[in-house]
MARTIVEX-819107 format. One line per 10 residues: number of its first residue (from 1); their letters; for each residue x, y, z of N, C-alpha, C. Coordinates in steps of 0.02 Angstrom, whole numbers. Layout:
N
NUM	a	X Y Z X Y Z X Y Z; ...
This chain:
408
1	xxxxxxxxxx	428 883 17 361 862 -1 320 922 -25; 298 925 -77 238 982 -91 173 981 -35; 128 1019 -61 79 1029 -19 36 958 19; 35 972 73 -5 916 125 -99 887 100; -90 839 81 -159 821 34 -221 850 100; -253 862 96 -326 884 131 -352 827 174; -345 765 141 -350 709 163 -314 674 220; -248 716 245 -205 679 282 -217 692 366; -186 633 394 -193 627 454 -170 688 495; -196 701 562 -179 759 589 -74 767 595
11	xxxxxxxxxx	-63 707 618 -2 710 627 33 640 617; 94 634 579 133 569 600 130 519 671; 89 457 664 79 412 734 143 404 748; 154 392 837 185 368 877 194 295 852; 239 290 826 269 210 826 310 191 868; 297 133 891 335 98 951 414 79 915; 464 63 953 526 48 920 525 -34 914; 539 -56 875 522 -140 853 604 -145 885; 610 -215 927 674 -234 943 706 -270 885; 783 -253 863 800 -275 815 797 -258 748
21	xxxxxxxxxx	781 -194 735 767 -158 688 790 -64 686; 836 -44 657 863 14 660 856 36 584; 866 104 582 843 137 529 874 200 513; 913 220 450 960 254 447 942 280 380; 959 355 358 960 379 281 1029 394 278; 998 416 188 1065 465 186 1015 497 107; 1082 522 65 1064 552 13 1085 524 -27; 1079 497 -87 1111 457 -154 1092 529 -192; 1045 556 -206 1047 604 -253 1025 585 -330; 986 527 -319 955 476 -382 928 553 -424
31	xxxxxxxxxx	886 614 -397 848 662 -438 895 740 -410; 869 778 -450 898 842 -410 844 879 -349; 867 849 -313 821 865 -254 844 892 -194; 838 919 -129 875 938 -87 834 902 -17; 849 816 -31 825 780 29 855 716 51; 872 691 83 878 603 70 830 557 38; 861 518 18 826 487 -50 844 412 -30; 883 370 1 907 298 18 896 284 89; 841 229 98 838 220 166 869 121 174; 912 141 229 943 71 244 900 61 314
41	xxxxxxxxxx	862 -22 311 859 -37 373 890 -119 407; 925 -89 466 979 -157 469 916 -225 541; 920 -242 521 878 -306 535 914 -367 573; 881 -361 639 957 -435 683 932 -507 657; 1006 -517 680 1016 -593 636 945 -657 664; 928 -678 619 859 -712 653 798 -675 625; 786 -624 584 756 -597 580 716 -642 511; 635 -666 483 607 -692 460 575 -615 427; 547 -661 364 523 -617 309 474 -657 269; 420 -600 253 358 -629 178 363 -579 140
51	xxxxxxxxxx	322 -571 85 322 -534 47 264 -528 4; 241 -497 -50 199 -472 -79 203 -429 -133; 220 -445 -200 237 -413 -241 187 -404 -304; 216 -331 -356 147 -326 -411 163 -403 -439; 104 -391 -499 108 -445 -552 105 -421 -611; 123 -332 -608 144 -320 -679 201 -343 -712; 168 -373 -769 226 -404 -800 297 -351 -820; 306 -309 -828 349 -267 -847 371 -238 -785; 378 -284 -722 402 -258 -660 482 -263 -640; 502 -223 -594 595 -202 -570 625 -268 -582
61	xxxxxxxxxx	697 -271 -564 737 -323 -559 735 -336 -475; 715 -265 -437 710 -278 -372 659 -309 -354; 593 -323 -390 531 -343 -361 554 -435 -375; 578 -442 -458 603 -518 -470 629 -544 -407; 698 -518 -406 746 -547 -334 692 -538 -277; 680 -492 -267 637 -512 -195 601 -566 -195; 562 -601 -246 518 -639 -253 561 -702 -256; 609 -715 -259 662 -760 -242 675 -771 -184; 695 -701 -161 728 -708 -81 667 -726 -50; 612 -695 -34 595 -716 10 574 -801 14
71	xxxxxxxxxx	588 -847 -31 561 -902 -23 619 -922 36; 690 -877 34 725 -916 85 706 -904 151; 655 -858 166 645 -845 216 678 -780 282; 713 -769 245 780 -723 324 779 -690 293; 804 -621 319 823 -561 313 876 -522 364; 904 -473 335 965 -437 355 942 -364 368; 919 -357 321 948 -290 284 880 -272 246; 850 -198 225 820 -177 172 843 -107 159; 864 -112 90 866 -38 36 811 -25 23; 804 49 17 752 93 -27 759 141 -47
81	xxxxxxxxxx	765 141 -117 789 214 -167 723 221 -186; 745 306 -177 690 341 -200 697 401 -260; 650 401 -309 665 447 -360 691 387 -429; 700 329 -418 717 297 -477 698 227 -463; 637 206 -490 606 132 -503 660 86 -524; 707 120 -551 756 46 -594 710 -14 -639; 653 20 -643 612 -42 -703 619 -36 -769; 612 -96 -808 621 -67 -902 703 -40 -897; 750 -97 -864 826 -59 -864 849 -123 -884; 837 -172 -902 880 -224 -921 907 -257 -869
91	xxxxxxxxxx	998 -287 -908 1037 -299 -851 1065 -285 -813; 1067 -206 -856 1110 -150 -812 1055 -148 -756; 1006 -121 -755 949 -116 -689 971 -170 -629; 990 -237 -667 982 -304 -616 1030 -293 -577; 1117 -294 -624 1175 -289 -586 1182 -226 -525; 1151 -181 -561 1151 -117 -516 1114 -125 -410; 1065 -170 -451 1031 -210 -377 1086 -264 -358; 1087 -298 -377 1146 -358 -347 1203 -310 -327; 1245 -259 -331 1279 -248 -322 1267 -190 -246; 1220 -186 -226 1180 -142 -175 1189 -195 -133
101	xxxxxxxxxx	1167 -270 -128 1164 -321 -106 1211 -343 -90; 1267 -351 -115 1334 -391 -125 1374 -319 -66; 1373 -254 -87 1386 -203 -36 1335 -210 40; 1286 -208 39 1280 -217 124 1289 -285 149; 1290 -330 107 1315 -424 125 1392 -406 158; 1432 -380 127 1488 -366 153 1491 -325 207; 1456 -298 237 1460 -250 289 1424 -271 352; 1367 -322 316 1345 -331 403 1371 -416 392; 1413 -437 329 1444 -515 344 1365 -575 336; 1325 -557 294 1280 -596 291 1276 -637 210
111	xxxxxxxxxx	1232 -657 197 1239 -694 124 1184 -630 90; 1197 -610 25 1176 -583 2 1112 -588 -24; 1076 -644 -19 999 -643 -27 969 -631 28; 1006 -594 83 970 -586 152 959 -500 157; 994 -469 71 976 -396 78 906 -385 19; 869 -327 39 819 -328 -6 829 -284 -30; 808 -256 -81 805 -186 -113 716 -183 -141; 717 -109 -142 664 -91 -176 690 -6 -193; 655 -14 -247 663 71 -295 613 90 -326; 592 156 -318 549 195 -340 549 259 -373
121	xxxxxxxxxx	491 276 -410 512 340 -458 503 338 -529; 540 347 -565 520 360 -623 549 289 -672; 511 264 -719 537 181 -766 558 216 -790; 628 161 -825 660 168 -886 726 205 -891; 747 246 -809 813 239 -820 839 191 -769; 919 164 -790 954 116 -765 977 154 -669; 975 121 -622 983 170 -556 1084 154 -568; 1085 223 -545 1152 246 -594 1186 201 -525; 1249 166 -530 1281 134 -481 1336 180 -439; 1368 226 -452 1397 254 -419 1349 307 -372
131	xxxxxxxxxx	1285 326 -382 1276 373 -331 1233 316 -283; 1214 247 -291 1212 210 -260 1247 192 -224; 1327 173 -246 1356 131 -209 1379 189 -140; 1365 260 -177 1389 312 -114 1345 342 -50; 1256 320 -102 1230 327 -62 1208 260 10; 1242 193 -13 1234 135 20 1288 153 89; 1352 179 57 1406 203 94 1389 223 165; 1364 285 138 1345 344 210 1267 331 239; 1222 286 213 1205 248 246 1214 197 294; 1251 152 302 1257 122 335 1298 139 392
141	xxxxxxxxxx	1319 199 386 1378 237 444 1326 301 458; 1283 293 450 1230 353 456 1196 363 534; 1199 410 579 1145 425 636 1096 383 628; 1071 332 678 978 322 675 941 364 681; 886 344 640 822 413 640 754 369 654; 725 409 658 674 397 667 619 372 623; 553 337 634 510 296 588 492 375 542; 471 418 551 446 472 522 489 495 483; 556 496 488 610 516 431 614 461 392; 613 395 411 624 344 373 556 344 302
151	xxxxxxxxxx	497 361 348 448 375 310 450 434 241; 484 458 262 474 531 231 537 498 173; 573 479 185 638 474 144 594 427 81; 559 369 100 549 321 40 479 350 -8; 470 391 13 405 448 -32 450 471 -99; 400 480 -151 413 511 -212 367 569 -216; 279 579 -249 249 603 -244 197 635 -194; 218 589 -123 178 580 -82 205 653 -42; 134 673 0 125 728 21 127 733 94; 133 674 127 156 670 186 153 572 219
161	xxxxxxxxxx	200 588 270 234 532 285 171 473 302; 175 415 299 143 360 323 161 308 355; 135 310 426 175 259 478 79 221 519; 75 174 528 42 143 589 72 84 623; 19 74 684 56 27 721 -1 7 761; 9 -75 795 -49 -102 826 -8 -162 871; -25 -187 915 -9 -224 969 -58 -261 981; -18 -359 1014 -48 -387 1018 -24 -442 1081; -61 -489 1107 -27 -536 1167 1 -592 1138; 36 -598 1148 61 -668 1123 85 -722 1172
171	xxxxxxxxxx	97 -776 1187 109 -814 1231 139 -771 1305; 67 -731 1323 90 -678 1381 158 -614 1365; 167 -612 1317 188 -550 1300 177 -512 1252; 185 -430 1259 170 -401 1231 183 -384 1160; 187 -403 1087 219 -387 1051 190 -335 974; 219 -296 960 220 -240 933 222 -241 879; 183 -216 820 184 -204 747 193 -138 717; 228 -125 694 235 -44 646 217 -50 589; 236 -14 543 230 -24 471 226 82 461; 262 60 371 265 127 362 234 128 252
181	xxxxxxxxxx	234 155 255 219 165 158 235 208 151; 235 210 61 228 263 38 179 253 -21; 169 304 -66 116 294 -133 56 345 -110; 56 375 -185 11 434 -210 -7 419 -275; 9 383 -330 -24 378 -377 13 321 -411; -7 288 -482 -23 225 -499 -19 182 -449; -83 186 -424 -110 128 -399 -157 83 -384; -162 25 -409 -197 -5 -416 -172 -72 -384; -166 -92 -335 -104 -124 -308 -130 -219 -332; -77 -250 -382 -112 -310 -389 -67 -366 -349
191	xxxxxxxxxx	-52 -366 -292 -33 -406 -241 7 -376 -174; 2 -313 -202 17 -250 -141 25 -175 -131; 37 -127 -114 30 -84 -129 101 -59 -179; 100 29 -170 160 53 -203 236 -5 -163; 240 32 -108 284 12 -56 272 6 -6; 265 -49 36 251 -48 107 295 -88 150; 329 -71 209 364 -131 262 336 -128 327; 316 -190 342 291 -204 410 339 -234 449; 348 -202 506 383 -247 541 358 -268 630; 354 -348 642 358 -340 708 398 -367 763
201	xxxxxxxxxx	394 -381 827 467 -416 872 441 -486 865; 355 -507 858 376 -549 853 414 -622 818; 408 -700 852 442 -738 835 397 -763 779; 411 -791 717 360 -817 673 399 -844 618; 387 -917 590 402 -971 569 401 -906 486; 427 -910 438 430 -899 407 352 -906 336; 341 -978 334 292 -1006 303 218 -941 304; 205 -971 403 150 -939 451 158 -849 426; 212 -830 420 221 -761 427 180 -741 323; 220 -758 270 195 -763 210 111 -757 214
211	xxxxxxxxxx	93 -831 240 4 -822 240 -24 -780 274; 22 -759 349 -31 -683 369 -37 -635 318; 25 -609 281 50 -565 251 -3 -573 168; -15 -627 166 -62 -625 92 -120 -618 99; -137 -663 174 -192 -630 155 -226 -584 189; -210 -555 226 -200 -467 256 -206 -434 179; -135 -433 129 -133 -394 88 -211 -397 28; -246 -467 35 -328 -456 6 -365 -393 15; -369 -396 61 -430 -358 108 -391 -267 124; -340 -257 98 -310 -211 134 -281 -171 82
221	xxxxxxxxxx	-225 -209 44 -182 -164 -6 -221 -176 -68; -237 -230 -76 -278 -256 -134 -321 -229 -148; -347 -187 -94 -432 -165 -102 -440 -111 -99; -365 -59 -129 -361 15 -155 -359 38 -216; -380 82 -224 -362 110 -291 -369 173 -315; -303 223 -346 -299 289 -354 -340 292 -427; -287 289 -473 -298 292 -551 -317 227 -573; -332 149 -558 -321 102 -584 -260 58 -622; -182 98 -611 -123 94 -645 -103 40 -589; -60 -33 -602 -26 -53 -570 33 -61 -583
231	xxxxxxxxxx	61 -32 -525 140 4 -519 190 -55 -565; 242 -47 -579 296 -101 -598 352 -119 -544; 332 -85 -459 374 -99 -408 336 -101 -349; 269 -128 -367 238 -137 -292 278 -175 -268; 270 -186 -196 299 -214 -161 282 -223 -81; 264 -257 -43 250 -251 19 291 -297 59; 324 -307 100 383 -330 163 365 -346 232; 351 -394 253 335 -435 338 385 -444 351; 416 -407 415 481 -432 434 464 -446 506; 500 -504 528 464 -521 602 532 -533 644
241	xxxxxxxxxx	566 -488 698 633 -501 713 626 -552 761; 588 -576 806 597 -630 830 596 -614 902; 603 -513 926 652 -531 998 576 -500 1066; 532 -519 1019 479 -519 1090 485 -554 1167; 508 -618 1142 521 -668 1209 463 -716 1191; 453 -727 1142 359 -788 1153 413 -855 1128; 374 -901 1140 389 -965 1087 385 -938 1020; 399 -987 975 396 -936 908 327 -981 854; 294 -941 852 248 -968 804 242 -1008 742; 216 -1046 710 242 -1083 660 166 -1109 625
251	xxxxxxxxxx	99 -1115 664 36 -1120 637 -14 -1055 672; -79 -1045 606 -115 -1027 627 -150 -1035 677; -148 -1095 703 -200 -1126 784 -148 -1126 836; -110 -1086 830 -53 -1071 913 -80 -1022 925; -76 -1032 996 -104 -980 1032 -75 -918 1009; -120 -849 1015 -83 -787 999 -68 -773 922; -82 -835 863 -72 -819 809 -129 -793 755; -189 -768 789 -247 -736 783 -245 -677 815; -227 -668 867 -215 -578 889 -147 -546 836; -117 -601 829 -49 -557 788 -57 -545 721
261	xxxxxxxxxx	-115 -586 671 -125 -580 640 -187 -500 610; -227 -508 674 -262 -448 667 -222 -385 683; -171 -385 738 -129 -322 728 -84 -315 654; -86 -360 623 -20 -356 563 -96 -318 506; -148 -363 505 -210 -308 463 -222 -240 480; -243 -241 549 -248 -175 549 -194 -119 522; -127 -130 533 -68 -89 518 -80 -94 434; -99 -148 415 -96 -136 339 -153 -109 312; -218 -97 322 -281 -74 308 -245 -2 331; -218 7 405 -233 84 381 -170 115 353
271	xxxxxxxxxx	-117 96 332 -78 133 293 -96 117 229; -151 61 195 -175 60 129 -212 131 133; -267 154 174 -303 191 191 -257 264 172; -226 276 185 -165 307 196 -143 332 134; -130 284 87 -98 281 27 -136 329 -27; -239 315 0 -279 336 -59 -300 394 -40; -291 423 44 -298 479 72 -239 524 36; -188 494 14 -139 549 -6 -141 532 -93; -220 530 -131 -189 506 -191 -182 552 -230; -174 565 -280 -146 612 -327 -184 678 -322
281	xxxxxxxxxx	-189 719 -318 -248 779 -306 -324 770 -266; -310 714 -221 -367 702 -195 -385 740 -144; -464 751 -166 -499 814 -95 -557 745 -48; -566 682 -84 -614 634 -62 -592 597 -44; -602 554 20 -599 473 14 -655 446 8; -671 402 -8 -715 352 -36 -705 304 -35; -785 258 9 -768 180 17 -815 155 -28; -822 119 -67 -870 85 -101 -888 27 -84; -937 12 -43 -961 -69 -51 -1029 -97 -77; -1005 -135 -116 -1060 -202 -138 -1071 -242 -99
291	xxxxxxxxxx	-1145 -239 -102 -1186 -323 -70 -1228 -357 -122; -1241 -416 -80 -1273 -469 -134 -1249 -473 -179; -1192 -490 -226 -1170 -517 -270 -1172 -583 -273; -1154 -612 -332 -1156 -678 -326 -1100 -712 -306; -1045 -668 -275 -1000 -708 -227 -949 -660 -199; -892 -642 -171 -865 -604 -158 -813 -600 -194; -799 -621 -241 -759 -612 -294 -791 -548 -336; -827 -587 -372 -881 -535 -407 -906 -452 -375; -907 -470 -309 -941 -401 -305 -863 -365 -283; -809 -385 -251 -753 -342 -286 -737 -330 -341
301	xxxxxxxxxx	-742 -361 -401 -756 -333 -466 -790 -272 -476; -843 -291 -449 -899 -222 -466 -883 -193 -435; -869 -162 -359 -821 -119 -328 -776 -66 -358; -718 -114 -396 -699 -98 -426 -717 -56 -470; -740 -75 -512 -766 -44 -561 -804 34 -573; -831 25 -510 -846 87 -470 -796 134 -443; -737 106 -406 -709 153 -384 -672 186 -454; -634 116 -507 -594 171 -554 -638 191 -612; -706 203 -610 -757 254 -657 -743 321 -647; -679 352 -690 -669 419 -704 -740 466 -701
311	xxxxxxxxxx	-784 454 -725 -832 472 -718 -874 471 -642; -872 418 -626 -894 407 -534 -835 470 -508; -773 474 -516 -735 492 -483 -755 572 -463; -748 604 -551 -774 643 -558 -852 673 -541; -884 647 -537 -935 673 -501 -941 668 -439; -895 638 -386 -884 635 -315 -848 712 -317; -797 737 -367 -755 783 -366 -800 847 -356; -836 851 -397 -909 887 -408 -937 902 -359; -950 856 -319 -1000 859 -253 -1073 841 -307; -1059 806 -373 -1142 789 -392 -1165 723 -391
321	xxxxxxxxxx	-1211 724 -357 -1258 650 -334 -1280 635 -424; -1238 620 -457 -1258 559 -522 -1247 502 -509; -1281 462 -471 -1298 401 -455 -1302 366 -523; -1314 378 -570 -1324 353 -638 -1245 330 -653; -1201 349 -641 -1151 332 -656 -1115 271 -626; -1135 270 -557 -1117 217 -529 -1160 159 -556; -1240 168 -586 -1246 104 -628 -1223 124 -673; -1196 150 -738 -1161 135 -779 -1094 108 -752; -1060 117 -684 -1013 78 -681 -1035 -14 -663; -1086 -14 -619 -1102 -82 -599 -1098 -137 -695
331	xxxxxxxxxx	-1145 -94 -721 -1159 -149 -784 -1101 -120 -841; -1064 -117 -838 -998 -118 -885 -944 -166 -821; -965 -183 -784 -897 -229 -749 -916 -310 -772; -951 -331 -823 -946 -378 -825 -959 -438 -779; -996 -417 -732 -1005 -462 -689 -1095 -488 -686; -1133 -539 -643 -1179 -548 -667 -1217 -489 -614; -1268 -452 -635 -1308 -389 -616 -1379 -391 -638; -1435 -364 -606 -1505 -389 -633 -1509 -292 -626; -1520 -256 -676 -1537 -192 -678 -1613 -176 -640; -1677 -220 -646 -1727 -207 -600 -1690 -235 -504
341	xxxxxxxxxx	-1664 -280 -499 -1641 -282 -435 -1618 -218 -381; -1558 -181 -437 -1493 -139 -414 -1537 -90 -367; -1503 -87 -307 -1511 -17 -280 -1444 6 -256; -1452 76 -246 -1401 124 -256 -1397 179 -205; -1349 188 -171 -1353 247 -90 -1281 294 -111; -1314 338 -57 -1245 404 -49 -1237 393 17; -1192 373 64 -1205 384 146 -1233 318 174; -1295 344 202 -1348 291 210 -1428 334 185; -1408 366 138 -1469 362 69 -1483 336 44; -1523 283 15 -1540 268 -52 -1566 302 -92
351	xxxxxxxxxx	-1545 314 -146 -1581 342 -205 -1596 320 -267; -1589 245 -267 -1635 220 -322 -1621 150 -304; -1678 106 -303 -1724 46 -288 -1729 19 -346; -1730 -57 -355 -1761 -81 -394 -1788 -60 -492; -1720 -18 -499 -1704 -21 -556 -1759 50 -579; -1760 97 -527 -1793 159 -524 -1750 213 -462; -1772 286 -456 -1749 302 -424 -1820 303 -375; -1787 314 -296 -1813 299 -256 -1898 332 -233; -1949 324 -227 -2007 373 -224 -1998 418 -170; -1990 485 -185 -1987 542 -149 -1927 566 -146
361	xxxxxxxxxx	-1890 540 -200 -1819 537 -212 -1795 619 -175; -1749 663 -115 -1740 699 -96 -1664 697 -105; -1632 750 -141 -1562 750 -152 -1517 796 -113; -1574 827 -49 -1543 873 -29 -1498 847 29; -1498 801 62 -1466 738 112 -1372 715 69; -1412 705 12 -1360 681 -24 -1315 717 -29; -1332 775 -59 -1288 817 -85 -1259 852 -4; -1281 837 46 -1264 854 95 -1182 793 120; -1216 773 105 -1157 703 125 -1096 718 79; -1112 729 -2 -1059 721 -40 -1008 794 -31
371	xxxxxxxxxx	-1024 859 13 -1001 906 32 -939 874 83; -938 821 127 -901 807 165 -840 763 125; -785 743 175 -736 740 142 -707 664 136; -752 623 175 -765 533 199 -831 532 136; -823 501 95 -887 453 49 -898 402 44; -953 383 66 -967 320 53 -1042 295 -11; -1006 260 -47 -1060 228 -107 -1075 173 -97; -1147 138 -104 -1172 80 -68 -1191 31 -146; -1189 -3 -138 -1228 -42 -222 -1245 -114 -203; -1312 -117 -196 -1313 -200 -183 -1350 -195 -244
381	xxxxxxxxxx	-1333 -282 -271 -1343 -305 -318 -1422 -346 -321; -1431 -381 -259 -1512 -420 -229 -1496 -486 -288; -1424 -521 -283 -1424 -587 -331 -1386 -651 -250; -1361 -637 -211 -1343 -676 -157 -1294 -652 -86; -1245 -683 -76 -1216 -665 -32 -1149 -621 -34; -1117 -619 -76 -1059 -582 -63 -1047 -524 -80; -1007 -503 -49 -997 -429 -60 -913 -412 -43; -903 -340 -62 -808 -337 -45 -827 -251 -42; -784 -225 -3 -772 -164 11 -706 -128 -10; -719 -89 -69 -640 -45 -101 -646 28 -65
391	xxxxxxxxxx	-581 42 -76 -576 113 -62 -534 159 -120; -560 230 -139 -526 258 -186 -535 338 -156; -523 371 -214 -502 454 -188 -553 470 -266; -575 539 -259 -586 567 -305 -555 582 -353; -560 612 -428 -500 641 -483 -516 701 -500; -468 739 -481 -489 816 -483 -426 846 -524; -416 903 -546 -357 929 -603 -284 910 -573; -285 913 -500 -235 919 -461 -201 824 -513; -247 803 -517 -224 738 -536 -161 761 -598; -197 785 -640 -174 810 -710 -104 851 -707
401	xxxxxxxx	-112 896 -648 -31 941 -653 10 905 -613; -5 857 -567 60 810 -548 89 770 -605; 48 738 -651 72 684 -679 93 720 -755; 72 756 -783 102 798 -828 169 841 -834; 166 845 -749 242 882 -722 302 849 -695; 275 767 -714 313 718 -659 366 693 -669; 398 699 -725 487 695 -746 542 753 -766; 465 823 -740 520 883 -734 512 912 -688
């Protein structure tokens, strides 16, 4: 991993061990690198699955098939190559995945839509099949490791590992959620992030498990953003092994399927969190929220719009309170906006009211706030009720020499 973003957590969390879930690398050697690059995780039989994938149209052959498999519901098995997206590869790309599939189907004796794959890295070359099929090999005969190696293995650009975890009661027992990511840049996640897998012990109907998982991923993966780029292999993974001991869930109104649901958000809010803390040269995080919009659709729009204003970004980078920019971002999002209404904050500043800046306007607070390394931008609109809360990172050069340097 290169240098540790400024932004990152003090240390890799303590993740609990999910029953029914083991985790193994190895090296395929997809780039010239001197790390493991293929993470296999073997999944007991019974094990239920959702999913969450981009909607760029020009997305993997692995994101297609997944979006297949999971309608069957089960799972075995998940691959993760790292260093090669396999997107923009044709059929060669597809077979190369089926044949990852068709190799661990044979090894743990399951049907082959019960293995997943996901790949990451660079579009447009084919993921070469022999350092696959060798790196699938010594995977699956590989030492278990730990969530933090597992973490570290499915990173490309990312500057350090991403794991959380949250716990909840369920029909009187205790059951456990992890989750790990990766992603540092294009992202703009349009139904999930770069890569993410959650997993927990507990039991959950397949259907029930999907709708936590979507709409968790609203409010959570949905509501990040580095550069505004959405990936061609997002991908996000609910895997629920079943071996807590509860009855097994199957509706939202069972008991316990509201605590499990808020542990499966929280794990996904903060490794989204996670994702924009480590984004491409970022020294900022930044939450942006809108109020009063005219619905909460809309004012995630405008959110939006705010967080990916190169210009907003850049002047967070700055440390300069141009509040002007954030209305030039509000009224270029196309959404409905009354320019005498808008007011506008740094923190809990306001600095401009009612389509003026504020009387006694003092920037020295501000500029005090924008010195720290948490930002927050406020924008209510004064048209009704809704509002949505994004999160992004600043854009600073660091952006420019990763991605300029990023296929050599």
């Amino acid at each position: 991993m290169t240098i540790r973003s400024p932004l990152a957590p003090a240390a890799f969390p303590d993740l609990p061990e999910i029953a029914g879930v083991t985790r193994r690398v190895a090296r395929a050697r997809y780039k010239d690198w001197d790390r493991c690059d293929l993470t296999y995780i073997e999944l007991t039989p019974g094990t239920t699955v959702a999913g969450v994938f981009t909607r760029n149209i020009c997305c993997s052959s692995e994101v297609e098939l997944g979006r297949e498999q999971v309608r069957r519901g089960t799972a075995r098995a998940l691959i993760v190559n790292a260093g090669n997206s396999n997107a923009f590869t044709g059929y060669r790309g597809r077979t190369a995945v089926e044949a990852i599939m068709a190799q661990v189907a044979d090894h743990l004796g399951c049907a082959a839509g019960d293995v997943f794959v996901s790949s990451t890295g660079v579009i447009g070359v084919p993921l070469p099949k022999d350092k696959a099929r060798a790196g699938v090999a010594a995977a699956l005969t590989a030492k278990p490791c730990s969530w933090e190696v597992a973490a570290e293995t499915i990173g490309t650009t990312d500057t350090f590992a991403k794991g959380a975890a949250a716990s909840a009661i369920v029909g009187g027992r205790t059951v456990h959620v992890a989750g790990i990511a990766k992603g540092s840049g294009m992202i703009a996640p349009d139904m999930a992030t770069m890569l993410g897998y959650i997993f927990t012990d507990a039991a959950v109907a397949p259907a029930l498990l999907q709708e936590m998982l979507r709409e968790a991923a609203g409010g959570t993966f949905n509501a990040i953003t580095v550069d505004s780029d959405t990936s061609t292999s997002d991908t996000v993974l609910l895997f629920a092994t079943g071996q807590a001991g509860h009855a097994p869930l199957a509706a939202r109104d069972d008991p316990g399927a509201d605590a499990l649901y808020a542990a499966i958000r929280q794990v996904a809010l903060d490794l989204a969190h996670q994702v924009v803390r480590d984004g491409e040269g970022a020294s900022k995080f930044i939450e942006v929220q809108v109020t009063r919009a005219v619905s909460d659709d809309s004012a995630k729009r405008v959110a939006l719009a705010i967080a990916n204003s190169p210009l907003v970004k850049t002047a967070i980078a700055g440390e300069d309170a141009n509040w002007g920019r954030v209305v030039m971002a509000v009224g270029k999002a196309g959404e409905p906006a009354d320019r005498d209404r808008l007011a506008i904050r740094f923190g809990d500043h306001w600095v401009a009211k009612d389509g003026l800046a504020v009387d006694g306007y003092d920037e020295a607070p501000v500029a005090a706030h924008l010195k720290g390394r948490d930002i927050r931008i406020g924008a209510d609109l004064g048209l009704g009720e809704g509002r949505a809360t994004v999160w992004t990172c600043d854009l600073t050069h660091g952006y420019i020499s990763i991605n300029a340097d990023y296929r050599s």
